[in-house]
C-alpha positions as CSV (number, residue, x, y, z in Angstrom):
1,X,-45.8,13.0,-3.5
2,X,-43.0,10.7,-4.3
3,X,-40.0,11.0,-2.8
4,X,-36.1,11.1,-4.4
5,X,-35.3,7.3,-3.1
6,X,-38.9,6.6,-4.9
7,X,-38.2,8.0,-7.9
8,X,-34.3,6.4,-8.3
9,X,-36.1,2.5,-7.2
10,X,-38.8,3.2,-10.2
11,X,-35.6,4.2,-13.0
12,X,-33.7,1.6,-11.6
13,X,-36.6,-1.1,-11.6
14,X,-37.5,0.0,-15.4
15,X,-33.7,-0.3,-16.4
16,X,-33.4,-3.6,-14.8
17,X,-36.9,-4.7,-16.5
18,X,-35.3,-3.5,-20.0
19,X,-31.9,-5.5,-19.3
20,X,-33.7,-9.0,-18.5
21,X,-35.8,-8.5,-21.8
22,X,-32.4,-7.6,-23.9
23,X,-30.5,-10.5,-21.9
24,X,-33.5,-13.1,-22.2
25,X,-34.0,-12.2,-26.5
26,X,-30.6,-11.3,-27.5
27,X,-28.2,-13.6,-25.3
28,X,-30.8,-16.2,-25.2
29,X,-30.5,-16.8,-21.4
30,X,-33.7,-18.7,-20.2
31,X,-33.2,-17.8,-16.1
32,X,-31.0,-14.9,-14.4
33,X,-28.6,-12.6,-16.5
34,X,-25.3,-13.0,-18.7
35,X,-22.1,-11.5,-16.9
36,X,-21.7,-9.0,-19.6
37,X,-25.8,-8.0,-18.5
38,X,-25.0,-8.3,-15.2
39,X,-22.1,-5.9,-15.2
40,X,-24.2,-3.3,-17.5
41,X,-26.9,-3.9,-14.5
42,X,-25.1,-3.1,-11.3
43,X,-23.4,0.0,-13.5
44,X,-26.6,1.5,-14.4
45,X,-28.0,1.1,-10.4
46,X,-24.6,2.7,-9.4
47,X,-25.3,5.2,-11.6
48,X,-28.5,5.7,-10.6
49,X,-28.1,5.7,-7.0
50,X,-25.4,9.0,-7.5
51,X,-27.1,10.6,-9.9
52,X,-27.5,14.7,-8.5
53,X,-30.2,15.8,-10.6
54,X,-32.6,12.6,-9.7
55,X,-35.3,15.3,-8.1
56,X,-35.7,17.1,-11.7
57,X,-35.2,14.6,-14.2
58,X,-37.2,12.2,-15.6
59,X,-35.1,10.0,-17.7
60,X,-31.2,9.8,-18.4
61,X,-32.1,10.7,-22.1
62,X,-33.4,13.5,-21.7
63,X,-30.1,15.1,-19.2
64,X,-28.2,17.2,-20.0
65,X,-24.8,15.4,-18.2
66,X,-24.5,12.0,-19.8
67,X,-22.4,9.7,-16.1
68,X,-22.0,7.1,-18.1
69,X,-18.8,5.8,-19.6
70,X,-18.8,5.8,-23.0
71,X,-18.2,2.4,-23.3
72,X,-21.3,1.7,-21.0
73,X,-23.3,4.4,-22.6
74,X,-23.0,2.3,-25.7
75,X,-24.4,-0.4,-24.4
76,X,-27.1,0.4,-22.4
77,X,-27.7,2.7,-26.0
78,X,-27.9,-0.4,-27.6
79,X,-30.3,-2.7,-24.7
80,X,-32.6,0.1,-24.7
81,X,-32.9,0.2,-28.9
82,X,-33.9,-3.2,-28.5
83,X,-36.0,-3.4,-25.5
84,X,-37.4,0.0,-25.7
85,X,-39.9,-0.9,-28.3
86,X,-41.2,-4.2,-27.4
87,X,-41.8,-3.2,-23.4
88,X,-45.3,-2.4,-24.7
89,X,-45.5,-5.6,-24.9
90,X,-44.3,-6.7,-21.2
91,X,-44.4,-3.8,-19.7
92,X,-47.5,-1.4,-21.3
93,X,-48.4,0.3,-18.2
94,X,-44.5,1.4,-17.9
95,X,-43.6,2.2,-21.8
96,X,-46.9,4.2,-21.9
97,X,-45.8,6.3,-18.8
98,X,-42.2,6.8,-20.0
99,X,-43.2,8.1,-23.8
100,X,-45.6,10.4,-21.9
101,X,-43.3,11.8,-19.5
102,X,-40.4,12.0,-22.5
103,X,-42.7,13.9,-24.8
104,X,-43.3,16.5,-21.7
105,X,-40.2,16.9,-20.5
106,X,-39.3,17.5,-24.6
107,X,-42.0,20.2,-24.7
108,X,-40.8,21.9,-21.2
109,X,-37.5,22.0,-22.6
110,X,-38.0,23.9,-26.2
């Protein structure tokens, strides 16, 4: 069974993941990660690492308490629009797990 530290790496590896796409595509960066990306990276971690309902959640889209700062909200909005989609095609084993575990946690809530 995995354990609440397990669970937070995993979000925090799959967020980081999502960034470097956006960063690499969008900013055109070739190696490492704009400032702004940085910043957006080391927020979300931050974020994660404090986050209280970590043992019953699967994703941050599917909470109920959004911990995010609405100007940082908006951006990670935004990186995830854009990588979201094409991590199927750098990350299929990861983008196949998360729209699984969305669309249950979606049915568990109704």
């Amino acid at each position: 069974m995995k354990t609440i530290q397990d669970k937070r790496e995993k979000e925090k590896a799959i967020v980081e993941d999502m960034i470097r796409l956006y960063c690499k595509k969008v900013h055109k960066r070739k190696d490492g990660l704009c400032p702004e990306c940085e910043e957006m990276l080391c927020y979300a971690k931050k974020r994660s690492d404090h986050c209280p309902f970590m043992e019953t959640k699967t994703f941050c889209v599917n909470c109920k308490v959004h911990c995010y700062k609405p100007e940082m909200r908006e951006k990670i909005k935004t990186v995830m629009r854009y990588a979201g989609p094409r991590m199927i095609f750098y990350h299929p084993f990861a983008a196949i797990r998360h729209v699984i575990s969305v669309q249950k946690e979606k049915k568990n809530m109704k």
